[in-house]
KOLKOL-582795 format. One record per atom (N, C-alpha, C): x, y, z. Coordinates in steps of 0.05 Angstrom, whole numbers, padded with zeros to 5 digits, always signed. Example, Ala and Ser with C-alpha at 12.3 -4.5 7.8 and 13.67 -1.06 7.14 Angstrom:
2
+00264-00114+00156;+00246-00090+00156;+00264-00066+00156;+00257-00045+00142;+00273-00021+00143;+00258+00001+00157;
***
This chain:
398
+02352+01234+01737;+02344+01252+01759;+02325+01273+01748;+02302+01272+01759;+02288+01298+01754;+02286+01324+01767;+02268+01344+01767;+02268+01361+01771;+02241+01366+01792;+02244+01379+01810;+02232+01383+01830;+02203+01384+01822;+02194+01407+01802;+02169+01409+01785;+02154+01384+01778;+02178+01374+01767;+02165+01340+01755;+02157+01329+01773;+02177+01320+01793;+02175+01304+01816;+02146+01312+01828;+02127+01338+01836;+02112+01337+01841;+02080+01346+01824;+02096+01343+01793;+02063+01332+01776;+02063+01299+01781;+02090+01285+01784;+02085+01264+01788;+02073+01249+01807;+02071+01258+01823;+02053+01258+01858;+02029+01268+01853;+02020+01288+01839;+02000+01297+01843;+01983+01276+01823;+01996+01266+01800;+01978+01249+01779;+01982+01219+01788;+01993+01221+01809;+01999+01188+01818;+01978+01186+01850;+01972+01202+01855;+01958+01194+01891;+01929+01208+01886;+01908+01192+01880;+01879+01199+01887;+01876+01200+01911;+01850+01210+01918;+01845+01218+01949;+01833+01193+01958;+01830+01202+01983;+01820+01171+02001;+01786+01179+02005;+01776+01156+02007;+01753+01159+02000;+01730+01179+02025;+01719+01192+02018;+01704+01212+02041;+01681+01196+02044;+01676+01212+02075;+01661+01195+02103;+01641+01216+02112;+01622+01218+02119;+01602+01233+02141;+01612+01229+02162;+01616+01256+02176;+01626+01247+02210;+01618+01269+02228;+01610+01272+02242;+01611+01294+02268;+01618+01316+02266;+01609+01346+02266;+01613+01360+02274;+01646+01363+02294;+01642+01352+02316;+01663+01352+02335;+01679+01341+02327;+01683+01322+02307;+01703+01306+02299;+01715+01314+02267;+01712+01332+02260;+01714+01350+02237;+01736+01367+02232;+01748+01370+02267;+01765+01401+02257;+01796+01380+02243;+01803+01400+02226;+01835+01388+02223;+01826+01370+02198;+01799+01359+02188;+01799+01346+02163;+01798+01368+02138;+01790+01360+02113;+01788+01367+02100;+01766+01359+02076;+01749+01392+02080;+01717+01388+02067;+01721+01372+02042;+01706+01366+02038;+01704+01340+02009;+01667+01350+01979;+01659+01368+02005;+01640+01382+01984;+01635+01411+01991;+01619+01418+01967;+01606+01446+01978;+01592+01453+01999;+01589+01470+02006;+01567+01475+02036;+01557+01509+02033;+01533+01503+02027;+01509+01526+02010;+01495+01541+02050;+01493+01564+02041;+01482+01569+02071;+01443+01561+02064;+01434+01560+02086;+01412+01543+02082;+01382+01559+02085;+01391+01582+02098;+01375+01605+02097;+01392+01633+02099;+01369+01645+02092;+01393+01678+02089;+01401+01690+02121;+01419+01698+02113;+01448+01702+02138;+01450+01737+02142;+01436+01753+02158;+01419+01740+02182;+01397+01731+02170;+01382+01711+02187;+01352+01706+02182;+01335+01729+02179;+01341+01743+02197;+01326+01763+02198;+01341+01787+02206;+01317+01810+02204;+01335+01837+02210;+01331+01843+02246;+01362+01850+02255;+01363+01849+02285;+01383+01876+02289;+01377+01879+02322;+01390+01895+02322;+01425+01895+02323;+01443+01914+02322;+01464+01909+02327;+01477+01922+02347;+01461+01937+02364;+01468+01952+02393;+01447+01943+02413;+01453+01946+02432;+01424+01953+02459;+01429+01976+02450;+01392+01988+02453;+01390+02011+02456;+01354+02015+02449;+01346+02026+02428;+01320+02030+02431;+01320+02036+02399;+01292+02017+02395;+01280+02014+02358;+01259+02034+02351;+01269+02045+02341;+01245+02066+02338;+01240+02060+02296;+01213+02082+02289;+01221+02085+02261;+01243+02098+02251;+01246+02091+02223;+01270+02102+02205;+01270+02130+02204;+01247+02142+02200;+01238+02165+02198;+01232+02176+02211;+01228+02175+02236;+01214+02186+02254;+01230+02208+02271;+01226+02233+02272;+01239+02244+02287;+01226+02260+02313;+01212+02252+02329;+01207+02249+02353;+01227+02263+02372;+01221+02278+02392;+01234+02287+02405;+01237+02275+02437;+01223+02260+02441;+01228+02234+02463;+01199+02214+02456;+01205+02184+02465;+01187+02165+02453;+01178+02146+02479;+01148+02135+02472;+01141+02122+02495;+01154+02102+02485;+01164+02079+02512;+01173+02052+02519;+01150+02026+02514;+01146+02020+02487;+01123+02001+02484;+01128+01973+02491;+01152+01958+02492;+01158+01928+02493;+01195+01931+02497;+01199+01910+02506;+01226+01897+02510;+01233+01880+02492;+01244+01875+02475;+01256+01849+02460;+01282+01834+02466;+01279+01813+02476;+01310+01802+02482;+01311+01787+02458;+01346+01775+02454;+01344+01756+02435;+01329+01734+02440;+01325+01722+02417;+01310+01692+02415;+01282+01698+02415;+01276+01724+02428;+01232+01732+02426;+01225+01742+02395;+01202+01732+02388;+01190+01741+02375;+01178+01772+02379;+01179+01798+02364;+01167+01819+02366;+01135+01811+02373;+01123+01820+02388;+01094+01822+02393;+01087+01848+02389;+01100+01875+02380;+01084+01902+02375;+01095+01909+02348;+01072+01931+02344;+01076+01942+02319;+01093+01972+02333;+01118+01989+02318;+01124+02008+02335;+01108+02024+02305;+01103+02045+02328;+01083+02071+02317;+01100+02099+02313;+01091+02110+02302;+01102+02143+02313;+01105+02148+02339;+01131+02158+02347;+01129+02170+02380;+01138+02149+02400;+01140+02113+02382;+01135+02097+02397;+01168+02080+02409;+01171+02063+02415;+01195+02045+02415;+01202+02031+02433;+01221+02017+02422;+01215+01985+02436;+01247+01981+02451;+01245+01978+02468;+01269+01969+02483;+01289+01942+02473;+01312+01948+02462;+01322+01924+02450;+01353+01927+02455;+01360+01898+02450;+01384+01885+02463;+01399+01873+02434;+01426+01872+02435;+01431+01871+02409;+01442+01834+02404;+01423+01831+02372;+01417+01805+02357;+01392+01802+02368;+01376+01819+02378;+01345+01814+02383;+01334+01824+02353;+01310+01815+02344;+01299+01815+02319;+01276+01848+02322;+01282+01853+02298;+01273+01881+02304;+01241+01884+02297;+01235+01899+02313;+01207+01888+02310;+01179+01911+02293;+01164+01905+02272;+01150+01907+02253;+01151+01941+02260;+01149+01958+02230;+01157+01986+02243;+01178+02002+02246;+01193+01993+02258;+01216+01999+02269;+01246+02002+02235;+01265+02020+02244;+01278+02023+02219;+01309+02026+02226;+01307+02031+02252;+01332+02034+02260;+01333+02035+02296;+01360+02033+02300;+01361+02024+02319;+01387+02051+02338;+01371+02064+02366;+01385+02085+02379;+01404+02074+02398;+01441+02082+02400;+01447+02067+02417;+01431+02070+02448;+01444+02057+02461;+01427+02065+02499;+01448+02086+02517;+01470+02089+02493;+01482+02110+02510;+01480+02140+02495;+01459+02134+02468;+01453+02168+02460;+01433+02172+02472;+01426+02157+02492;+01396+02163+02499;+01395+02163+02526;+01375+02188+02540;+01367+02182+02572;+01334+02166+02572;+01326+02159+02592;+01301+02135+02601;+01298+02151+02630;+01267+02163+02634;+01250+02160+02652;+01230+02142+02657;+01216+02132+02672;+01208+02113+02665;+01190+02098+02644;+01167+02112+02625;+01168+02090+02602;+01174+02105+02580;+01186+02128+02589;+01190+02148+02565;+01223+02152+02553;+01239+02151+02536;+01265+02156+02519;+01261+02172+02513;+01281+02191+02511;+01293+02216+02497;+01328+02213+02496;+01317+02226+02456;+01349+02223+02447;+01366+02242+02457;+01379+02234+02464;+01409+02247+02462;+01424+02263+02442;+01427+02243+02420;+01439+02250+02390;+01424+02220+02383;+01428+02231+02358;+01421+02215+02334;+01445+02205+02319;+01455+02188+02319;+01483+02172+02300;+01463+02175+02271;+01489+02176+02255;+01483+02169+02228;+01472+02140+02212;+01484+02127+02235;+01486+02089+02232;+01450+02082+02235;+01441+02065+02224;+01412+02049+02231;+01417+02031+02250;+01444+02010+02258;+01443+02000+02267;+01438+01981+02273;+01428+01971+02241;+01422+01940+02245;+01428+01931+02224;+01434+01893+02237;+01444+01885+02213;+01416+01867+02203;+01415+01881+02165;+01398+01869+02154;+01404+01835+02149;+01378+01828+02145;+01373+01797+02130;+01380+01790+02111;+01404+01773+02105;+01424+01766+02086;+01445+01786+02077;+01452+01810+02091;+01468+01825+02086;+01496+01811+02084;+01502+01784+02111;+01525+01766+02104;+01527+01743+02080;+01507+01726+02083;+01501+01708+02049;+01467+01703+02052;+01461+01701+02010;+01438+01694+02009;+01431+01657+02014;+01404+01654+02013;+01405+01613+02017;+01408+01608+01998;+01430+01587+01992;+01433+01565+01972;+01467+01578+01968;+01472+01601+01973;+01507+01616+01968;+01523+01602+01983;+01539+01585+01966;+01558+01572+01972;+01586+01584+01988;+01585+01572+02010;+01605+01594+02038;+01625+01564+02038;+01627+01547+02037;+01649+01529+02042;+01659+01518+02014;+01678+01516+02008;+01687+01504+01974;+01692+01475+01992;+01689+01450+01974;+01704+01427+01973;+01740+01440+01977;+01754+01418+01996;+01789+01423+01992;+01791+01439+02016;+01770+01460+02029;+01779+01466+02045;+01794+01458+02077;+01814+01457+02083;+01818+01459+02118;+01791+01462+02133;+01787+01445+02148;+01765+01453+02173;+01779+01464+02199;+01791+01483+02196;+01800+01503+02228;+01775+01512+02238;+01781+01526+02259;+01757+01537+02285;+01737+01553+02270;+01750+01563+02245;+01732+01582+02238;+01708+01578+02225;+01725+01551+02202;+01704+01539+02188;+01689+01511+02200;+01691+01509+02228;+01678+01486+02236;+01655+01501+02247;+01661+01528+02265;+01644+01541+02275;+01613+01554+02246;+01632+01554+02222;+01615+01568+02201;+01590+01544+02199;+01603+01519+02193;+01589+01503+02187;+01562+01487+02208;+01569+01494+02236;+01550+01498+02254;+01524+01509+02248;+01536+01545+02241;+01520+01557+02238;+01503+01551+02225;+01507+01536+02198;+01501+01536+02167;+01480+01499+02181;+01485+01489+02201;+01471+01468+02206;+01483+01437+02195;+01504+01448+02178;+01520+01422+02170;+01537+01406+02190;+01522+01390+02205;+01521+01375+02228;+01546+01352+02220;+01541+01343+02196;+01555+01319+02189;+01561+01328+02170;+01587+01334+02168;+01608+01342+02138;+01607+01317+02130;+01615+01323+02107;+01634+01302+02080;+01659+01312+02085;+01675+01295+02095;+01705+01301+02110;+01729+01274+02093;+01757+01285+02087;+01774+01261+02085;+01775+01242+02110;+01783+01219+02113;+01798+01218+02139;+01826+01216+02134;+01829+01219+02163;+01860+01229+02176;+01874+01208+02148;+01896+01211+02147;+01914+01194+02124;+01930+01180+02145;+01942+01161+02141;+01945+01141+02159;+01972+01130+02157;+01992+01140+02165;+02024+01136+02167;+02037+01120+02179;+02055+01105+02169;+02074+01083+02185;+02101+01097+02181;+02125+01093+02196;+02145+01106+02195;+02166+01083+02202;+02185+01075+02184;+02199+01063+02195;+02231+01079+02194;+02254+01074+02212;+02279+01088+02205;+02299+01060+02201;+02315+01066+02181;+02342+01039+02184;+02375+01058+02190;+02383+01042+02189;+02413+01049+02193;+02420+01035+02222;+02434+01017+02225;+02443+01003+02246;+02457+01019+02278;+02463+01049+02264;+02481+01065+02280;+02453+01079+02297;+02434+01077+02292;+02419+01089+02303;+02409+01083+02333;+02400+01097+02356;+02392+01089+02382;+02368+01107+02388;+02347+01098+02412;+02329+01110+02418;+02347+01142+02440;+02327+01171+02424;+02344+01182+02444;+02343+01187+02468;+02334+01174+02488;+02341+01164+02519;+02369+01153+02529;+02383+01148+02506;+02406+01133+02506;+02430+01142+02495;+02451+01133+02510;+02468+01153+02508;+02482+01137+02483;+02497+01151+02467;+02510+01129+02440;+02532+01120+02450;+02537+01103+02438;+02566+01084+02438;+02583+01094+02420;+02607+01085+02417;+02620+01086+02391;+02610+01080+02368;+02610+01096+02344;+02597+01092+02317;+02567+01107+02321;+02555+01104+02336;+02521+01107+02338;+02509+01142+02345;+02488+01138+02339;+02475+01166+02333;+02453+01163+02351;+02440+01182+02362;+02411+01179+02379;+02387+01185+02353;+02371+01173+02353;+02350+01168+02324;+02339+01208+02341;+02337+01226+02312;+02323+01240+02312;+02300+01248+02296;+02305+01232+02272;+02278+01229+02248;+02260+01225+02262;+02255+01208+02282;+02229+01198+02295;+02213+01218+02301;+02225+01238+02314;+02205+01255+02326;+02206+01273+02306;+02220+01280+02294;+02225+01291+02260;+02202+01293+02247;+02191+01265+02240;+02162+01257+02224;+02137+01268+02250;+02140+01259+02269;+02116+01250+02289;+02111+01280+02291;+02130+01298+02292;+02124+01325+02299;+02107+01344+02269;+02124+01331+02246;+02111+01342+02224;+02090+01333+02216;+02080+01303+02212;+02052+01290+02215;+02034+01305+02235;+02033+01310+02258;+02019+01317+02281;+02014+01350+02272;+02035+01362+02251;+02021+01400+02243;+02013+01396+02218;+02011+01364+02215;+01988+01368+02180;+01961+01349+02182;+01957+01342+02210;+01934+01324+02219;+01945+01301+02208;+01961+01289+02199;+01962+01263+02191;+01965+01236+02223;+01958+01221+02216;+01958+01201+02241;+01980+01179+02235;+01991+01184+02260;+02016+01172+02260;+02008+01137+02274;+02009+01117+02255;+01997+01089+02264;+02032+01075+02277;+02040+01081+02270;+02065+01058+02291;+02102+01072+02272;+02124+01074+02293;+02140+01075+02286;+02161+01050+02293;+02178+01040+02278;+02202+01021+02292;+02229+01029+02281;+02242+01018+02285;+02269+01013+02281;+02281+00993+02271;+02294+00991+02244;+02297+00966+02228;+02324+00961+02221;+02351+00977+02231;+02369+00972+02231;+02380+00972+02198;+02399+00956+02186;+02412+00957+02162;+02406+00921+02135;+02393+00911+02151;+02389+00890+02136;+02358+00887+02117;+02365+00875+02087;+02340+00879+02069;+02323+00861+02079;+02315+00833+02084;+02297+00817+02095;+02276+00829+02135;+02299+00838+02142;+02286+00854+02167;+02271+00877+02155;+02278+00896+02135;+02259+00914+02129;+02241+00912+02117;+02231+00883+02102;+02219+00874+02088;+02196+00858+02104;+02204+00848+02123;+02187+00833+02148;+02172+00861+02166;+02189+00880+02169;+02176+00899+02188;+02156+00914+02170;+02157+00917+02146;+02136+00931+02127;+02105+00913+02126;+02116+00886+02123;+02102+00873+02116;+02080+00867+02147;+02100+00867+02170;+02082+00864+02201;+02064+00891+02208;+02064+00903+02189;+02052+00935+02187;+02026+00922+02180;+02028+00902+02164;+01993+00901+02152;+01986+00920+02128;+01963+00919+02122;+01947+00940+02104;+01929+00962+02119;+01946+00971+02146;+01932+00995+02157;+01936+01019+02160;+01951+01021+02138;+01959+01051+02125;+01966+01048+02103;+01959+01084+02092;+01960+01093+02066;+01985+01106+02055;+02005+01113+02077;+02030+01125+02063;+02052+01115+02086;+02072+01103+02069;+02092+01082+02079;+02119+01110+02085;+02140+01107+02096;+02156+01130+02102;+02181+01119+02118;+02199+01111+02102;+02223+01098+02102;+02252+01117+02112;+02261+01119+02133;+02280+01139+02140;+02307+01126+02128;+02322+01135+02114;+02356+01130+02104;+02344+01111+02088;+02365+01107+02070;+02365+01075+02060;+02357+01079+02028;+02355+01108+02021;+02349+01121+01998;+02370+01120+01979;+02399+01121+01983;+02411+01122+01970;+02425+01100+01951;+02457+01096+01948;+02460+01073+01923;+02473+01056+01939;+02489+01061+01970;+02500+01054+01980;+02498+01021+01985;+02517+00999+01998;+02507+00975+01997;+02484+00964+02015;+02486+00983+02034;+02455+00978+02060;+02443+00996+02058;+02434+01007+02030;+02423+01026+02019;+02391+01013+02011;+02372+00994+02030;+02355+00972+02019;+02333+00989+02011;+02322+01016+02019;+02299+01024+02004;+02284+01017+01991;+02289+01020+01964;+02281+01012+01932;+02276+00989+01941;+02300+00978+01936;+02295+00939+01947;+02280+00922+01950;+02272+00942+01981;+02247+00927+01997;+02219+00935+01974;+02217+00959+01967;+02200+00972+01954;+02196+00959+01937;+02212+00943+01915;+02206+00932+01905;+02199+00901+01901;+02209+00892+01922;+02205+00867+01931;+02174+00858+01949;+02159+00881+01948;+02138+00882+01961;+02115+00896+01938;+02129+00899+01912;+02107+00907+01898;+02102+00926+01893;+02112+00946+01894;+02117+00984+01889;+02130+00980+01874;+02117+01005+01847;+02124+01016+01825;+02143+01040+01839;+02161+01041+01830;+02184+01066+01833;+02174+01089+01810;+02161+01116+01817;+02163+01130+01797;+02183+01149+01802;+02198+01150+01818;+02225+01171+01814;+02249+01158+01838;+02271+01167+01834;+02295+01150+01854;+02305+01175+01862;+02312+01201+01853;+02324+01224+01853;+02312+01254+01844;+02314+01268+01853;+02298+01292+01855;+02325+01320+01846;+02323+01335+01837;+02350+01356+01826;+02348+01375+01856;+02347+01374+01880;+02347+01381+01898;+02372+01385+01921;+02371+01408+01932;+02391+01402+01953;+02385+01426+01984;+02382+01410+02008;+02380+01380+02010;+02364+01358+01997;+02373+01329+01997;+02343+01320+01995;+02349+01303+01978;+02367+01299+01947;+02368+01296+01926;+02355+01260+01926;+02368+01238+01940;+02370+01222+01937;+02335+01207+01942;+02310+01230+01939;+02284+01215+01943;+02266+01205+01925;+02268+01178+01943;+02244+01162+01921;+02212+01165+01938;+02202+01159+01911;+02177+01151+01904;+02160+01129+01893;+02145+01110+01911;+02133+01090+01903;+02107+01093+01908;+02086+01080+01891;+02052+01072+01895;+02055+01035+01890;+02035+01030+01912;+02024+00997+01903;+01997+01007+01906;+01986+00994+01882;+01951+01010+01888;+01950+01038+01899;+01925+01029+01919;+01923+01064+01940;+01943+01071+01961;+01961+01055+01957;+01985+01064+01984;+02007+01077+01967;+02024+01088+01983;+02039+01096+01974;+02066+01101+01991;+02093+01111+01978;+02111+01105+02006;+02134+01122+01994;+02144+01131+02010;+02176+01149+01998;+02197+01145+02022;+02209+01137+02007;+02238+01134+02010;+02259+01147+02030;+02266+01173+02056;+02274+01195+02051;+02308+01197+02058;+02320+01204+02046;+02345+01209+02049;+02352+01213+02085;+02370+01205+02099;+02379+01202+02124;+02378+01223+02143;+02392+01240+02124;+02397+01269+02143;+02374+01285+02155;+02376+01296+02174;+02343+01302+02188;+02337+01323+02160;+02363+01346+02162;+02350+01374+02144;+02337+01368+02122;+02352+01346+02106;+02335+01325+02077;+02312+01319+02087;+02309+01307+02109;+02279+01296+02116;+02264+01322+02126;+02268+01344+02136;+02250+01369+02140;+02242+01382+02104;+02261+01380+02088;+02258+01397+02066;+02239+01375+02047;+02250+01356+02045;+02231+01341+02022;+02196+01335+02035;+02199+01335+02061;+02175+01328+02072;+02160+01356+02067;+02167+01376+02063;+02150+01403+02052;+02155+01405+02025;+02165+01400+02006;+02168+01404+01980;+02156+01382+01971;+02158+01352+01978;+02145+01335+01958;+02120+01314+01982;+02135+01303+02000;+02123+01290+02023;+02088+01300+02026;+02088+01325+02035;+02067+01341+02043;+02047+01346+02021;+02060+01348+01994;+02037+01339+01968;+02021+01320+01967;+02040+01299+01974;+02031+01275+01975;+01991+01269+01993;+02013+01283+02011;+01990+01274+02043;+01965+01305+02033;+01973+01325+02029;+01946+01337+02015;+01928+01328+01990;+01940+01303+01976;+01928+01297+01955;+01907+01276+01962;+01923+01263+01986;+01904+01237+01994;+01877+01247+02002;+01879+01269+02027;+01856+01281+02045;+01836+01295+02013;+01842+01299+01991;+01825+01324+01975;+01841+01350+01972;+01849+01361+01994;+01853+01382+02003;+01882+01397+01975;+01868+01420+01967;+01875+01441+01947;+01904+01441+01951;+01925+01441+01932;+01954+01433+01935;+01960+01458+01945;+01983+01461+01967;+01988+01482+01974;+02023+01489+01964;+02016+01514+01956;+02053+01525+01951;+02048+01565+01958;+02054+01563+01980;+02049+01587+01990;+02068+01603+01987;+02077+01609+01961;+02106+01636+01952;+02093+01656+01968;+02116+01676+01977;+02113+01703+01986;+02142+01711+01980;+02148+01744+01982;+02167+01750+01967;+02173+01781+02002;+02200+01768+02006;+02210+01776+02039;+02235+01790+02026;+02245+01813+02045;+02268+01825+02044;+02292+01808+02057;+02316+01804+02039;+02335+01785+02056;+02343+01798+02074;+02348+01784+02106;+02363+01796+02135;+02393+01799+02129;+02402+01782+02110;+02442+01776+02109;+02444+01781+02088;+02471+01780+02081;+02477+01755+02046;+02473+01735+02052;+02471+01724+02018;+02479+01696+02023;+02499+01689+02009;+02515+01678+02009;+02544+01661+01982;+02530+01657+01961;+02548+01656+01939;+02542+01641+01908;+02531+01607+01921;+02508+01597+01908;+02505+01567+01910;+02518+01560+01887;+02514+01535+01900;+02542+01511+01868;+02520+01507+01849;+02530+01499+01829;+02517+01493+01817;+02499+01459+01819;+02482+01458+01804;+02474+01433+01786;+02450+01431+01801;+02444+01435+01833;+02415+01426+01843;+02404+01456+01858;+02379+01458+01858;+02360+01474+01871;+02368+01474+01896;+02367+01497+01916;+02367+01489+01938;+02346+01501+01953;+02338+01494+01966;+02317+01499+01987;+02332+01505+02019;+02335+01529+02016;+02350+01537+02038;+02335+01545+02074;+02328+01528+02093;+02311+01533+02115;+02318+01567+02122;+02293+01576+02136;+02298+01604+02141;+02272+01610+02160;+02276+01634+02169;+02255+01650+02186;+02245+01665+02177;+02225+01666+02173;+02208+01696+02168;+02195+01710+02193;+02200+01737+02188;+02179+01761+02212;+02172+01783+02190;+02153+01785+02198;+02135+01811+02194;+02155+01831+02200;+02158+01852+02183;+02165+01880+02189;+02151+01910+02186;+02155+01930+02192;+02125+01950+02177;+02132+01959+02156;+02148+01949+02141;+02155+01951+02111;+02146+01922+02094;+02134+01904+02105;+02140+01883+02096;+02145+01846+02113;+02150+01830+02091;+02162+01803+02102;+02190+01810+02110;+02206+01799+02118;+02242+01799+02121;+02243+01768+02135;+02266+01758+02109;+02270+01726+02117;+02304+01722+02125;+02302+01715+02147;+02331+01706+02158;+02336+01673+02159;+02358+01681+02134;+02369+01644+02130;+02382+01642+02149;+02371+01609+02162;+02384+01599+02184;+02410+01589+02181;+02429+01587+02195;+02454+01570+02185;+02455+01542+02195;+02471+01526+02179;+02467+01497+02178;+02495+01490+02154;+02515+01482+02174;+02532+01471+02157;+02532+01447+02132;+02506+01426+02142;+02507+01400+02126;+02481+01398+02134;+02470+01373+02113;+02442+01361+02121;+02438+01349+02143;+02459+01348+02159;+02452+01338+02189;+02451+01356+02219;+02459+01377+02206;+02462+01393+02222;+02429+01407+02229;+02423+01404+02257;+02393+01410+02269;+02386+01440+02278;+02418+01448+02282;+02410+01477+02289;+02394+01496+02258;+02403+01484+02234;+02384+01497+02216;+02358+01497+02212;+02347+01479+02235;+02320+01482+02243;+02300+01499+02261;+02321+01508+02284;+02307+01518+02294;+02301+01546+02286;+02274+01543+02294;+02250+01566+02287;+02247+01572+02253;+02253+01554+02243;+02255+01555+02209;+02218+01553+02206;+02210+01572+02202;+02186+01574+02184;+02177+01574+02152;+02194+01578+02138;+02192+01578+02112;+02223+01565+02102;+02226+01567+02069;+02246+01553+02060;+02251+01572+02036;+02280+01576+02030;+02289+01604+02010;+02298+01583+01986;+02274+01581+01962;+02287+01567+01944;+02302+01584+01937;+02342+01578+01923;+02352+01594+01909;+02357+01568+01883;+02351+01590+01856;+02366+01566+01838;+02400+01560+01838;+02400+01539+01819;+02424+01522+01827;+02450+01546+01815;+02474+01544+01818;+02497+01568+01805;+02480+01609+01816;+02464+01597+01832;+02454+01629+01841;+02482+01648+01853;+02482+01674+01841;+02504+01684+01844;+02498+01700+01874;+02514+01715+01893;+02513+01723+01917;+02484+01740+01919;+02467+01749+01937;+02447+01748+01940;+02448+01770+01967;+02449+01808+01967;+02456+01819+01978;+02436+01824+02005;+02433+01827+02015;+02421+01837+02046;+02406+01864+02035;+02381+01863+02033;+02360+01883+02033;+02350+01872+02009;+02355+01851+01988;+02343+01846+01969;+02319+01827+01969;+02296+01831+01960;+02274+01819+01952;+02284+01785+01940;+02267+01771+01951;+02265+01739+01951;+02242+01721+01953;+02240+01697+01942;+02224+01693+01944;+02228+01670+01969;+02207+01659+01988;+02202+01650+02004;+02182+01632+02005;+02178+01599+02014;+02159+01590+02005;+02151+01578+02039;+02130+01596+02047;+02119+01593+02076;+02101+01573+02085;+02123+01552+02106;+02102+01527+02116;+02087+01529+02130;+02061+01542+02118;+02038+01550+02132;+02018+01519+02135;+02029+01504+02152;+02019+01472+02159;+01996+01470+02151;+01977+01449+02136;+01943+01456+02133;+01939+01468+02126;+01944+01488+02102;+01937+01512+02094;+01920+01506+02070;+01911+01524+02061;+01894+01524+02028;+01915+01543+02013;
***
């Protein structure tokens, strides 16, 4: 059994990225950049104004000014402003030759082609040419997330066609015989499958694309046929139950009966402990222990490495350090635990409220769980107002 650390240098030195594509603008957000992106001229182009109001010189102190031109955005200046002189302008209009600063339109009264100030602000009022970046200044790193902000940057910047990962490409299968679709009410022995939407929901807040889910019940040759009716059209395989040593325990099995190297069977974790890890070539596949909470926790501690390593995208472990809402009990010893929890903002601070959750199956420890309270293993009681650390599933993040 290893240790959580290991478990994910070993993911990170085991899964190269998938190979990057030119694609669309519009079809960009939610990937992840794959190169640099240099701005291409200086930001602003030029110097404009940053109010409506009226361009006069820098210097000039005039006690009312004739009305020589209008500039909207997108015009070229056609005058030179003079002493005494100024130009009617609208703000991100380009300021025009002369001119040094810019009067708002509400320090100022207008008869007809004549202005007179009001007051004078301290501000110029405009934003200079490249005051945001110079050309060739690198504004996007490789690894980044493409969100609204940076799809919109890259517009600006004219990078029409990123160098993007694509989506990573998931198959999901669940076993265990007791399992039912949940539309259906269970029988004796049986469970309504909730992994399903378990993955589909966590795939769908890390952009991953979810290519087909089934149901494979408890036998090794059926799980071995359903892997295999998958094809070669995905990159990360995702096996619900079947992780453990038990006798319809087929995991590994299949995994290895299909040609996957096993680099780990067990993880020092809790929930979760019982997860493997396999690569055949560029695919790759894990294992995940049954219980949903095991499958929420390992899918953010090791799962989610995985799937950022494929896209490029910069490994994410987002510690922050929150005031505890409760106690918590002594944990047992021997495994880590990764305890689900809430975080809120306070005006002192983070403050994280551990959810309760009797067992790894238990779902109420999910709801509204945003982050996860590693405590180490034999951690002694853990008082209410004390500092913690918190590791926040900020989905897609850098």
């Amino acid at each position: 059994m290893i240790s959580l650390a290991e478990a994910r240098a070993l993911i990170a030195a085991a899964v190269p990225p998938l190979d990057a594509a030119r694609t669309p603008l519009a079809e960009a957000h939610g990937r992840v950049l794959r190169e640099d992106v240099a701005a291409d001229t200086d930001l602003p182009a030029f110097d404009r104004s940053a109010m409506d109001g009226y361009a006069v010189g820098a210097d000039d102190d005039s006690t009312r000014f004739r009305v020589v031109a209008e500039i909207q955005p997108g015009a070229a200046p056609a005058v030179e402003i003079r002493r005494g002189e100024c130009a009617r302008i609208f703000t991100g209009a380009a300021l025009p030759p002369g001119a040094g600063r810019v009067l708002m339109q509400e320090d100022c009264s207008r008869a007809a082609e004549w202005m007179t100030p009001q007051r004078r602000d301290a501000r110029d009022w405009i934003r200079r040419r490249g005051e945001d970046a110079r050309a060739g200044e690198v504004l996007l790193r490789a690894g980044h997330w493409l969100r609204a902000g940076e799809v919109s940057l890259l517009a600006q910047l004219g990078a029409v066609q990123p160098l993007v990962s694509p989506r990573v490409r998931v198959r999901h299968f669940t076993t265990g015989n007791e399992l039912v679709p949940p539309a259906i009410t269970p029988g004796p022995g049986q469970i309504r499958d909730s992994n399903s939407a378990l993955i589909a929901a966590l795939l769908a807040e890390s952009g991953a694309q979810l290519t087909g889910q089934a149901r494979c019940g408890d036998a090794l040759d059926t799980l071995i046929a359903a892997i295999e009716s998958a094809g070669a059209e995905w990159d990360t395989l995702l096996l619900s139950g079947g992780a453990s040593v038990g006798d319809y325990d087929f995991g590994v099995r299949a995994l290895e009966a299909l040609g996957f190297t096993i680099h780990f069977r067990q993880i020092n974790l809790r929930p979760g402990k019982p997860l493997v890890f396999a690569t055949r070539e560029r695919q790759l596949a894990f294992v995940i222990p049954g219980n949903p909470v095991s499958h929420f926790v390992t899918y953010h501690v090791a799962i989610r490495l995985a799937l950022e390593c494929l896209t490029g995208a910069r490994p994410s472990w987002p510690l922050a350090s929150a005031e505890l809402a409760t106690d918590l009990p002594a944990q047992p010893p021997g495994r880590e635990t990764f305890w689900p929890a809430r975080v809120s903002a306070t005006s002192h601070g983070l403050r994280v409220h551990p959810l309760p959750w009797q067992s790894s199956g238990d779902l109420r420890g999910l709801l509204g769980a945003n982050a996860l309270l590693p405590l180490p293993p034999a951690a002694g009681p853990t008082k209410f107002g004390e500092p913690v650390p918190v590791l926040l599933l900020a989905l897609g993040g850098d």
